[in-house]
C-alpha positions in Angstrom: -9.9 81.4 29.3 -12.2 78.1 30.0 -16.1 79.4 29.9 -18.3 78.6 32.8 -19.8 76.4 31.5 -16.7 73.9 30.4 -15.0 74.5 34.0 -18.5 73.2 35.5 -18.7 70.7 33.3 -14.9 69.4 34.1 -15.5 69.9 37.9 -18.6 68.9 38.3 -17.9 64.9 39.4 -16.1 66.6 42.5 -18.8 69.1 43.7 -21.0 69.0 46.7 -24.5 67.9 46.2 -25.2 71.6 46.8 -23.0 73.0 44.6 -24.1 70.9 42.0 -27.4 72.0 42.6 -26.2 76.0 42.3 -24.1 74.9 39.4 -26.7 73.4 37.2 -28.9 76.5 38.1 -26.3 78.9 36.7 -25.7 76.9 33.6 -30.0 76.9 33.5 -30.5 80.7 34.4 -27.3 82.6 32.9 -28.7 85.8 32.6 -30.3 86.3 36.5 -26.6 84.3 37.4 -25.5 88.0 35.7 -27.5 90.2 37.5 -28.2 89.2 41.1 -25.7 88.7 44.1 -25.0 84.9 45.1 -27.6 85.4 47.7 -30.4 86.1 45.6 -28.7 83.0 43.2 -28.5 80.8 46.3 -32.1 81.0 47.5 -33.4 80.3 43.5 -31.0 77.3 43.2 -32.7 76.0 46.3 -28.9 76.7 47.7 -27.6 79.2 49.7 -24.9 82.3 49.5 -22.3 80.7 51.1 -23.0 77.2 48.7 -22.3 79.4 45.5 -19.2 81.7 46.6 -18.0 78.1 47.5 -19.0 76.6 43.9 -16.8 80.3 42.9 -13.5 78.7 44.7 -14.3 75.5 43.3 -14.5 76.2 40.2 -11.1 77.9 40.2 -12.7 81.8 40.3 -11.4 84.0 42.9 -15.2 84.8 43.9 -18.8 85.1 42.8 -17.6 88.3 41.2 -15.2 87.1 39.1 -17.7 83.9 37.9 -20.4 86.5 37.5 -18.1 88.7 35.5 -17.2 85.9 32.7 -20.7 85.4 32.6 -21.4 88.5 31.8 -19.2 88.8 29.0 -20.1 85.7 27.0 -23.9 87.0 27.3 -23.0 89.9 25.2 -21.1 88.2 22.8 -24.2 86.0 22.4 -26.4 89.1 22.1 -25.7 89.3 18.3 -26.4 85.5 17.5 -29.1 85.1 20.0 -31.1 88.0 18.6 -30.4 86.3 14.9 -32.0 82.9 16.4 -34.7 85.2 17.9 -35.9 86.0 13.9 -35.2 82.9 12.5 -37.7 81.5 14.8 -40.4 84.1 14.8 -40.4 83.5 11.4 -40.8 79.7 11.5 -43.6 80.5 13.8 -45.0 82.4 11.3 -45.3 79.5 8.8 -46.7 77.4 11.3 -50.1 78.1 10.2 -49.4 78.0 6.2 -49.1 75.0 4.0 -45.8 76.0 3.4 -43.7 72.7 5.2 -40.1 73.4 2.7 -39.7 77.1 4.4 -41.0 76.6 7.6 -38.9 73.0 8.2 -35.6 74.7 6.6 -36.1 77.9 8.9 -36.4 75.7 11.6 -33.5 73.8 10.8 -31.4 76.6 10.3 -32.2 78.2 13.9 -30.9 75.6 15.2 -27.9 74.9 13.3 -27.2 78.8 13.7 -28.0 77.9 17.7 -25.3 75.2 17.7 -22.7 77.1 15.6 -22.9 80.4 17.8 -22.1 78.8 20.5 -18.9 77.4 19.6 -15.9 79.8 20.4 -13.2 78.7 17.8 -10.7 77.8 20.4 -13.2 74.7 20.9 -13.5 73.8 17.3 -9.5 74.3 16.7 -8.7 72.1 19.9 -11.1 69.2 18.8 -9.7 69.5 15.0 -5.6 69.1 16.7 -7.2 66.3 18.9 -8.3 64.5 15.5 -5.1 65.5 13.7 -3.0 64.6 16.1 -4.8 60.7 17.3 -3.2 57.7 15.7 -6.2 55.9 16.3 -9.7 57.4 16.1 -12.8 55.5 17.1 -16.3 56.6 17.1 -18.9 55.5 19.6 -22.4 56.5 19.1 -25.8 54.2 19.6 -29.3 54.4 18.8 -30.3 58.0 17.6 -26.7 58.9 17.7 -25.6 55.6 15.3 -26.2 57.4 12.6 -24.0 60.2 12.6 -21.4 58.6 14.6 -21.6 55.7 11.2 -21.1 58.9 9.1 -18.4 60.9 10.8 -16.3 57.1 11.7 -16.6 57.1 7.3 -15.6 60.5 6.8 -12.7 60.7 8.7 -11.0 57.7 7.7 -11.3 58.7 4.2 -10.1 62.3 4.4 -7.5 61.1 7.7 -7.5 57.6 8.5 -7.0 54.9 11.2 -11.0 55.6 11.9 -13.4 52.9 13.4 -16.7 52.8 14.3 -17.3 50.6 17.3 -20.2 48.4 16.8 -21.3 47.6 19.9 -21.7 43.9 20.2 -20.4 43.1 16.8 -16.5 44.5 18.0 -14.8 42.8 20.5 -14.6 45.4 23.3 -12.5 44.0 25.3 -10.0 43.2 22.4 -10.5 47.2 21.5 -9.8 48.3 25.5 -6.8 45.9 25.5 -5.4 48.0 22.3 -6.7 51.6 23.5 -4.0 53.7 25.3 -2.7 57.7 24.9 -2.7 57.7 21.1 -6.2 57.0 20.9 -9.2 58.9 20.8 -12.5 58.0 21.4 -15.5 60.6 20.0 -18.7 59.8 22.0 -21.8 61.0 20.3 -24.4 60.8 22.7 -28.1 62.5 22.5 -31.5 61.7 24.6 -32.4 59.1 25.3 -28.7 58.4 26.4 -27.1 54.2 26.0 -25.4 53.1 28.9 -23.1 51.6 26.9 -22.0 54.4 25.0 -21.2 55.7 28.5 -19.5 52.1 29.9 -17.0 51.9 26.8 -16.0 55.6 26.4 -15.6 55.5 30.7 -13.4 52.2 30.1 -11.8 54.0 27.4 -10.9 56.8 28.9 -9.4 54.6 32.4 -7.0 53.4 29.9 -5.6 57.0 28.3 -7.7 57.8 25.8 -8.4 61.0 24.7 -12.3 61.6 24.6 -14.1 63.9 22.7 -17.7 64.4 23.2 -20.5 65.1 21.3 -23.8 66.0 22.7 -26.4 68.1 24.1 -25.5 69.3 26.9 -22.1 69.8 29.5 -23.7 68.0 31.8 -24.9 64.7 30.0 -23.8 61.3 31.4 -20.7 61.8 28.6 -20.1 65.1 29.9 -17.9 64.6 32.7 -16.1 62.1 31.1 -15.3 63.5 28.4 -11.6 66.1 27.5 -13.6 68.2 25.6 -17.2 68.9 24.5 -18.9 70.0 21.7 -22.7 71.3 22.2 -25.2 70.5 19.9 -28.5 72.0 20.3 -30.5 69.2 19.0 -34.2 69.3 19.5 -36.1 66.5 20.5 -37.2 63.8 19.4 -32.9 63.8 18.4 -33.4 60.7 15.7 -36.4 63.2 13.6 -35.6 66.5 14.1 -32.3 67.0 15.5 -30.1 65.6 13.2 -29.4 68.5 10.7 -27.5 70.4 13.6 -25.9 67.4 14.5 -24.7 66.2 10.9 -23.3 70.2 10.9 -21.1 69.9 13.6 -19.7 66.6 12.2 -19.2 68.7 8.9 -17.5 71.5 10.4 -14.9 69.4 12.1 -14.5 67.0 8.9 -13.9 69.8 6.8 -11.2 71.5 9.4 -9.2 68.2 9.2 -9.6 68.8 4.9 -8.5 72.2 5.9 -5.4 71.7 8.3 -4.2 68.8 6.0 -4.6 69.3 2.4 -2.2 68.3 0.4 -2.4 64.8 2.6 -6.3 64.7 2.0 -5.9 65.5 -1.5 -3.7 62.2 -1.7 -5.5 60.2 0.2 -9.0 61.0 -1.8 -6.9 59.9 -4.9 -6.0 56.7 -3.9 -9.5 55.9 -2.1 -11.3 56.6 -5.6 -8.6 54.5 -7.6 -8.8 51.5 -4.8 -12.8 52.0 -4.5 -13.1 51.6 -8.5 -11.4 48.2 -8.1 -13.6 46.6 -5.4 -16.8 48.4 -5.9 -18.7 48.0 -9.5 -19.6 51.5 -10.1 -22.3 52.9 -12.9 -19.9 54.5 -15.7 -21.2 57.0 -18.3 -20.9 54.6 -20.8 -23.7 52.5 -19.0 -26.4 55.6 -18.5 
């Protein structure tokens, strides 16, 4: 069953001014989404009644119930995690007012790696690992905060998989790249605050001419979001480039390490033959020169 929040996210380019309105106020305010009628909902997304039971329909639900119901549900599964984030925090809070930077920056770090990681069901992560698997042609967008990463996971992949590019903006010919793009492709999109336009332009283009698009970011409804086949949520704090980046780098990890996982005996070969082909182009420092 899709979560709310990806069937908003997928929906969303079709919705009513209004409904968008009531739809980014339920993916805001989850928990008083859980517990008051569409009424009460209405009035505090500046909306009314009738606005949300009509974002219900549109969203595929047979009612408010039934979108209030899921709701419901996934809040409880989170109750666990979020209460875990809760004294991860606190503790970090805690530290604030010690000289202690190592603990309190790697507490804060891991609340929000934990942050990310809870809230990805692992139907998401098994989809996006079968998306990579099954591309014969991978290429990674990501600009300015996001360059970094999307340089790292364009590297990883087409060492442990292959057929992985990192498109480099003014250095690639993008409309060569759009000409060769088509179903068997897939295009990852990393995009985090403050969002490039032409991280948006390309994977739009992209995705015009059948790509697949996977998109990493921090929230549903980021300019990538709608565009995108599939998200992946990061909860990166801002400023993204200083202190988001360990939950971001995690994510990459988790779905480089299911490709290891789902493909072994292939990545096992191919990490052979990169090492012997890398020690005949690149002069690494042997033992026998320490």
């Amino acid at each position: 069953m899709e979560h709310v929040q990806e069937r908003i996210r997928k929906h969303y380019p079709e919705l009513t001014n209004q409904q968008k309105l009531a739809a980014k106020y339920i993916l805001a305010e989850p928990q008083i989404v859980a517990q008051k009628p569409a009424k009460v909902v209405g009035a505090l997304s500046g909306t009314s009644e009738t606005t949300v039971i009509r974002l219900s329909y549109a969203l595929g639900y047979s009612g408010y119930s039934e979108l209030q119901n899921e709701i419901r549900s996934s809040l409880l599964e989170r109750v666990q995690k979020e209460d875990a984030i809760s004294s991860l925090r606190a503790a970090a809070e805690n530290l604030r007012g010690q000289d202690d930077l190592l603990s309190f920056n790697l507490e804060q770090d891991v609340a929000y790696i934990r942050q990310t990681l809870g809230g990805l069901q692992k139907e998401q992560l098994q989809h996006a690992i079968t998306r990579i698997m099954s591309a014969k042609h991978i290429l990674v967008v990501g600009f300015r905060s996001s360059y970094a990463p999307a340089h790292w996971l364009a590297f990883a992949l087409n060492v442990v998989k292959g057929n992985a590019h990192l498109y480099n903006g003014p250095v690639d010919d993008a409309n060569y790249l759009l000409t060769q793009i088509n179903a068997d492709w897939l295009v990852i999109a990393l995009s985090f605050p403050r969002y490039v336009n032409e991280t948006i332009l390309f994977t739009k283009a992209a995705k015009e001419r059948g790509a697949v698009v996977l998109g990493i970011t921090d929230d549903e409804l980021s300019p990538v979001g709608p565009i995108a086949d599939q998200v992946l949520k990061v909860y990166a704090p801002a400023p993204t480039a200083l202190k988001g980046m360990t939950a971001i780098f995690s994510m990459l990890n988790i779905l480089v390490s299911g490709v290891v996982q789902a493909d072994g005996e292939q990545v096992q070969e191919r990490l052979r033959h990169y090492e012997n082909t890398s020690r005949q182009i690149y002069p690494f420092v042997g033992e026998t020169d320490m």
